[in-house]
Phi, psi and omega in degrees: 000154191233107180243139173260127171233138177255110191275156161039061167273091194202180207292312194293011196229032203254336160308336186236034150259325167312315231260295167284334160341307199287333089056273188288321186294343201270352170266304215108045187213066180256018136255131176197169204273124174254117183284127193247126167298116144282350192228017173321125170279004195269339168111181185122167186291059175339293218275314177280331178305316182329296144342303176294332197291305188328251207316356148257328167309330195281318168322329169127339191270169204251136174297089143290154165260118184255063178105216149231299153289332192069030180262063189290167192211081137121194199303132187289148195249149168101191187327159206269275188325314161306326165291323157327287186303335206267319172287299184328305204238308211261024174034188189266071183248326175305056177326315168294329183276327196298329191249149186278163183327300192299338181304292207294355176251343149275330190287330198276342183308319264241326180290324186263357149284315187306306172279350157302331189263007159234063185021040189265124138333148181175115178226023148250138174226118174266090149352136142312145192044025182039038219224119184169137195300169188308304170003289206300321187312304184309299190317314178300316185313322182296335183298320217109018171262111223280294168209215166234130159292112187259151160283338151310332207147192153224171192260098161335068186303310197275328184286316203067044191215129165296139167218107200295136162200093180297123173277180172214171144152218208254087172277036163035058153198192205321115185300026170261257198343325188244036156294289205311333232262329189277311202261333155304320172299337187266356209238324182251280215298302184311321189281305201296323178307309179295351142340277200242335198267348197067219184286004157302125175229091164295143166207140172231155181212102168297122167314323193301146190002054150321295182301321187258016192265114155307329152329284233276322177305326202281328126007275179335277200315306167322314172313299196314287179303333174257010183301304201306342179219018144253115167294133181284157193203208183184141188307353180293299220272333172293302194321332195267353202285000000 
């Protein structure tokens, strides 16, 4: 199985989230996860993002809510190694790691009103920088939400059970990050899949400067060879096997 998440899905990223779509459909890899910002701050078309979400859920592919801002908002919290990882890599995208209990429970309540009231499905939730305090697992269960995408995997909220899946793919930034990102994948992520996941293959693929990235084609390509002998799937659809 082949699963593809398309990250930081929102109006101001929506012209190079169209561009991979084509992308994808043009491999054969037309269900796949889009993580949706409801609350991005950069401006942009709502109303055409909107449109899209609809017409890929009708498609077969699947909503994670992927945070409310994407944004942190203020010193980051929680394990010493996670703040670490949180300054290093994800810049001030760790939203999750940022907030205190009442926060991290108003932001996901705040998030599970934003797709109810615009019929979008979702029964996943993705931290920004996969990065978020003990907090979260409780809030999502109360919102309703089936489980979280971890950079470990993901976490079954009602079973209470891991399902290990190491990523690889494209984070749309700086060639030291997808240097590191190439080389964590050959050193961890590739050997631990054949491990623990079989034949499961996780990719993530970030919008910022897709279409130019020389990464994100090589990213591509990788899809490309294993779409041919992997059925594309969505993390809903693991969680339920």
């Amino acid at each position: 199985m082949l699963i593809v998440a398309i990250h930081d899905v929102a109006p101001a990223e929506l012209s190079e989230v169209r561009w991979l779509l084509g992308q994808l459909d043009a491999l054969g890899v037309s269900r796949r996860v889009l993580k949706v910002i409801p609350a991005a701050p950069d401006g942009g078309d709502p109303g055409a993002l909107l449109a899209l979400l609809h017409a890929e859920v009708e498609a077969g592919s699947e909503l994670v809510l992927h945070g409310w801002t994407h944004r942190a908002a203020g010193r980051l919290r929680g394990p010493a190694l996670d703040r670490l990882r949180g300054r290093l890599f994800a810049g001030g995208v760790a939203e999750f790691l940022s907030l205190d209990a009442s926060e991290v429970a108003r932001r996901v309540s705040a998030g599970r009103a934003w797709l109810d009231e615009r019929n979008l499905p979702a029964t996943g939730f993705c931290p920004p920088g996969w990065l978020a305090t003990h907090d979260l697992a409780d809030a999502l269960r109360r919102a309703g939400f089936r489980y979280e995408v971890t950079l470990r995997g993901l976490h079954d909220l009602l079973r209470g059970r891991w399902i290990v899946l190491p990523p690889a793919g494209y984070m749309g930034a700086g060639a030291t990050q997808e240097a590191l990102v190439r080389l964590g994948a050959a050193v961890i992520s590739h050997p631990l899949r054949r491990l623990v996941s079989g034949r499961v293959h996780r990719i993530f693929l970030h919008p910022q400067g897709a279409s130019r990235s020389g990464d994100c084609a090589r990213v591509l390509r990788r899809i490309g060879q294993l779409a041919r002998d992997h059925r594309p799937t969505t993390y809903g659809a693991l969680v339920d096997a």
